[in-house]
N, C-alpha and C positions, 0 to 999 in steps of 0.2 A: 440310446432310447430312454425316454422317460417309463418308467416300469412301477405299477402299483401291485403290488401284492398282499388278498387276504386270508389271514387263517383264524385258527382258535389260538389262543397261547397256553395251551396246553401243552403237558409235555408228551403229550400222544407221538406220534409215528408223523402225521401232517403236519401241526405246528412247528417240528424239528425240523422238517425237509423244507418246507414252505419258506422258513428263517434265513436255512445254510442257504438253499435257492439264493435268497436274496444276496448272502453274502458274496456268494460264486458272481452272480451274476454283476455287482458291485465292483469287485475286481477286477471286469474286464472291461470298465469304466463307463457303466452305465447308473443313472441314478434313480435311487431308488426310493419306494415309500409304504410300508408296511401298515396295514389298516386291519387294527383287533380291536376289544374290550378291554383288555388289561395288555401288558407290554411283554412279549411271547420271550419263555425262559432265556432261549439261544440267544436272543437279544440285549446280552449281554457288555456290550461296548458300547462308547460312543466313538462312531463314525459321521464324518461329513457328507459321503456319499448314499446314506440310510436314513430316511427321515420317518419317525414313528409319530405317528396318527391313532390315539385313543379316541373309540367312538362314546361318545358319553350318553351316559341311560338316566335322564332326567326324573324323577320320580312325580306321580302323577296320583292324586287319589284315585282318577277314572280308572287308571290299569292296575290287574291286581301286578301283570305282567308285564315290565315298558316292552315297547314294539321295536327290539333290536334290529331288525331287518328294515324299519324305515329309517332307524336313525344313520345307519350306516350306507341307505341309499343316497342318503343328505351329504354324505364325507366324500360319498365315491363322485357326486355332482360336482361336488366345491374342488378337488383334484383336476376332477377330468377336464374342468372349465381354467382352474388357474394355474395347476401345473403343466400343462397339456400333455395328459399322459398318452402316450402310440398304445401301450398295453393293460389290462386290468386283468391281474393271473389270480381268479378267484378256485379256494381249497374248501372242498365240498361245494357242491351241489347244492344244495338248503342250509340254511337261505340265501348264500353269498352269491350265487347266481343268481337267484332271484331279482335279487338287491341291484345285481347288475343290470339287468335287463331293463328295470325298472328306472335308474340313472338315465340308460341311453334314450329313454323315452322321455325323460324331464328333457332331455339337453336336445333333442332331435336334430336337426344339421350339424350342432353343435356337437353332435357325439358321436357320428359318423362315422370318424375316421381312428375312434377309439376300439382297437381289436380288444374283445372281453373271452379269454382261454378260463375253462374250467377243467381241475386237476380234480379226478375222483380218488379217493384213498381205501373205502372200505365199509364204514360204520353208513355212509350216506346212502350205499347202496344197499348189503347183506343185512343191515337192520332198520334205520329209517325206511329203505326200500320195500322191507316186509310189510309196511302197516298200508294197507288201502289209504288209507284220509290224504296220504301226501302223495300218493303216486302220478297223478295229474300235472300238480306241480313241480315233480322232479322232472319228469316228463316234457314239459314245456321249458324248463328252466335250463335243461342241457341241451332240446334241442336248438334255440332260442344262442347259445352260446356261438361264436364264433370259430372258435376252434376247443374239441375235447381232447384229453390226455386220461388214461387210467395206470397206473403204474405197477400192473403185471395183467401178462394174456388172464390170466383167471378172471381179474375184475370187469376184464373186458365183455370177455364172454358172460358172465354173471347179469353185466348191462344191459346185454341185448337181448338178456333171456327174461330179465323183472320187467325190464319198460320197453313203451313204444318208441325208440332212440332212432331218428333216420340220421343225425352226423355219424361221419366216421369218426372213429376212435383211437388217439396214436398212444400205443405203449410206450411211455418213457418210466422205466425204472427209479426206483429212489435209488439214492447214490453216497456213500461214504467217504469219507475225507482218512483218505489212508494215512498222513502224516500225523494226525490224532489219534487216530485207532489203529496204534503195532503195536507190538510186543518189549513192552519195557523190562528192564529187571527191576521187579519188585520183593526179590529174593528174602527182603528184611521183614517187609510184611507178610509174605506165607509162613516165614518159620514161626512169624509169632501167633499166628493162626492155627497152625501145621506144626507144633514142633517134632513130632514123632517122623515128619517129612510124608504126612499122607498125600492123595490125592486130592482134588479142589475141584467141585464139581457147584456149577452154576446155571441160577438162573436170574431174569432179567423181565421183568414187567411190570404193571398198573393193577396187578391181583384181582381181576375183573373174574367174575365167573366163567367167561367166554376163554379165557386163561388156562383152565385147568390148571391151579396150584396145588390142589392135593395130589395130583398123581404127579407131579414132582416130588415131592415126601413120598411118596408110594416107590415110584421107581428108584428113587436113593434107598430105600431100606433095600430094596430087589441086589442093589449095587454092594449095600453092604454085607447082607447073605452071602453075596458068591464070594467070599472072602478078601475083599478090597477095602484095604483102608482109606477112609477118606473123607472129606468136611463139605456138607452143602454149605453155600452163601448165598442167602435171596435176596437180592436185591429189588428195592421199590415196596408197595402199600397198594391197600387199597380195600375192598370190600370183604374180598374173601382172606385176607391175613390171617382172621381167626379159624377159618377151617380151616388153614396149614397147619397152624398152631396145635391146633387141637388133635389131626392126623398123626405130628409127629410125638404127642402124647400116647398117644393110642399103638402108636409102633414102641413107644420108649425111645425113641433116639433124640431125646433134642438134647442132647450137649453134644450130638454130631452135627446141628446144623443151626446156623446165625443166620438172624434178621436184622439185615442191616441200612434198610427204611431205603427212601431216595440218597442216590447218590449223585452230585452232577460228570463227577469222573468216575462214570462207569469204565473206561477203560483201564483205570487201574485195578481195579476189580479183575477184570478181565486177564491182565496182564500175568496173573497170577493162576489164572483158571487153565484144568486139564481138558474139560467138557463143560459145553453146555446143553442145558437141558429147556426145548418148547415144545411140550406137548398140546398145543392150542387145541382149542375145536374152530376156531375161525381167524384165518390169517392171510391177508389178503397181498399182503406182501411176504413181510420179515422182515423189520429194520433189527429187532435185537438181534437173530442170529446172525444176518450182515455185518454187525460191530464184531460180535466174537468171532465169527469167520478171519475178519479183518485182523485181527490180534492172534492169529493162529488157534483157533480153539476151535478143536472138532464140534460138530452140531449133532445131536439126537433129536430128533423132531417126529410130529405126525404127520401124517402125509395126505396134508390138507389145501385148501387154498392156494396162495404162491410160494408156500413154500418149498417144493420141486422145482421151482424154476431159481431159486435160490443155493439152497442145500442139495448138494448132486451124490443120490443115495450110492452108495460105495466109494465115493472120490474124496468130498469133503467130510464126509459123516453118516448117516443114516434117518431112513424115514422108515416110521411105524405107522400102523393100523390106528388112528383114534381110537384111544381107550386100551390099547392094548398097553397097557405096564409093564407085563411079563417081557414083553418085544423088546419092550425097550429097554429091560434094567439089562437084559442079554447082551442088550445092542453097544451098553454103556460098556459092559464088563467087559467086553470082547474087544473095546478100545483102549479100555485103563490099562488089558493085563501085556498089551502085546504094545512094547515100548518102537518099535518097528512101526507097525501099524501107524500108533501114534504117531510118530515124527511125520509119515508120509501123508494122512491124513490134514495135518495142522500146514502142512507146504502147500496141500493142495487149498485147504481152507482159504490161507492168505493171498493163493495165485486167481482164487475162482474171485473175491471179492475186488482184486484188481479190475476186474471187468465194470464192476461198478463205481468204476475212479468217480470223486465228486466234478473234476474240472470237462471231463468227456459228457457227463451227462448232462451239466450245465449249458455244453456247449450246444447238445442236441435241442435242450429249450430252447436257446437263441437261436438255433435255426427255423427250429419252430414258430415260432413268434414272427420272424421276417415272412417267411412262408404264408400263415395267414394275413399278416399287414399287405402281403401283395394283391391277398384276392376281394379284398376290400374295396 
């Protein structure tokens, strides 16, 4: 199949799945052609079978704002007419569906036979979804799709309860590349972290307020109280940095705990970590706790969003109450102290994230994709 794929290239939760997608999907010898604004981080190589398409934003005195959703109508035209793409797998809702819909109407016979799948992630629904002004448009724009994907029952259910949505909606999971995300020995790098041999307790996000980063500082001090030594690592940036910061001022602990900005080998990170810690207020999947699942690191979570369909409370780790701290520094302690525990938890981590193998669920897109190209 000729397969068009767009996202943000961010290093969000969609841009990364959106990418590896391509990659997976590339390997089993389809080609492939990637359509952003700038060139999506995971996009890292150059392959023959992946061809990147930058939409360009002309500047204009009329616009204060170029009109990225036209320009990008114009990319997905010049594709679907010269590459002849079978598929256009547009990530979010607004405006890449739009964008799409809008194509198949430039090309009209011509665009027929181009199936357009829209992949909902989270921010398109739970926040864009919130504001009246767009909900029309998300509206028409997902029903208008060929085939939809959200990737966990929560989002799905979430769908059908903001908009008036008459497609069906198939849950296909984001997916982890278990060969990249195991457990390495990084033995060298904890000691020089860790040299007392503390514990290593992490976290992993874009420091968003929607994040909850101080009560990560809040629950490590909780962790520290119960008598467990041990080092936070935050991994990533972003808005709210400075209230961690300042949090763990206010506890006193920051030479227990580094900022160690974006990393692109999160999993080394990882490698080295006893727990991780997401205390989200909105999470509509969990790709971080999937990587450290993946890498054997038990998960403390809130129990929010999809992350119950991810983190399985008693097996791989535990889920709290939003907002509840206390829950969770217990939840943390009761894993650090009981090396038991531990082991069995971090087995179960790595067996549950098996389910999310990258090449199974790739496989279930490509079935996907045939399945709608049929009803065409």
């Amino acid at each position: 199949m000729n397969i068009g794929i767009v996202c943000y290239p961010t290093f969000g939760g969609s841009g990364v799945v959106a990418t590896e997608l391509a990659k997976g999907l590339a390997n089993r010898g389809h080609n492939l052609h990637i359509l952003s604004y700038a060139r999506p981080a995971r996009l890292d190589a150059f392959r023959t079978d992946i061809t990147f398409h930058e939409v360009d934003l002309s500047s204009y005195p009329l616009f204060e704002y170029p009109p990225y959703d036209l320009a990008l109508a114009n990319v997905m035209v010049n594709l679907i007419k010269y590459e002849k793409l079978d598929v256009l797998h547009v990530h979010y809702a607004i405006p890449h569906a739009t964008s799409a819909f809008l194509a198949k109407q430039i090309l009209g016979e011509q665009g027929k036979d181009v199936a357009v799948i829209t992949t909902l992630h989270g921010t398109d629904i739970t926040l864009i979804g919130s504001d009246p002004s767009y909900k029309d448009v998300v509206d028409f724009s997902i029903n208008k799709s060929d085939g939809v994907t959200a990737v966990s029952e929560y989002l799905k259910e979430e769908t059908y309860k903001k908009f008036d949505i008459k497609k069906d909606i198939e849950v296909i999971p984001n997916f982890i590349d278990l060969d990249r995300f195991k457990r390495s020995n990084k033995g060298h790098f904890k000691k020089a972290i860790c040299p007392e041999d503390e514990k290593v307790v992490t976290h992993v996000s874009n420091f968003r307020e929607v994040k909850n980063v101080p009560d990560v500082i809040s629950t490590f001090d909780r962790i520290l109280k119960n008598g467990i030594e041990a080092k936070l690592l935050m991994v990533g940036d972003g808005p709210d940095r400075q209230r961690a910061e300042n949090r763990c001022r206010e506890l006193k602990i920051c030479d227990k705990v580094r900022f160690l900005g974006k990393q692109e080998q999160v999993e080394e990170v990882l490698s080295m970590s006893d727990l991780f810690l997401i205390p989200s207020g909105s999470e509509t999947f969990g790709l971080a706790a999937l990587e450290a699942m993946s890498c054997g690191v038990p998960v403390v979570s809130s129990n929010i969003g999809g992350l119950p369909e991810v983190n399985i409370h008693g097996e791989t780790g535990y889920l709290c109450e939003l907002g509840d701290v206390e829950s969770m520094g217990e939840c943390s302690t009761k894993i650090l102290k009981d090396e038991k525990l531990h082991k069995t938890m971090s087995k179960a981590a790595r067996k549950r994230a098996e389910y999310f193998e990258m090449d199974r669920v790739v496989g279930i897109y490509e079935d996907y994709y045939n399945t709608i190209l049929a009803q065409l």
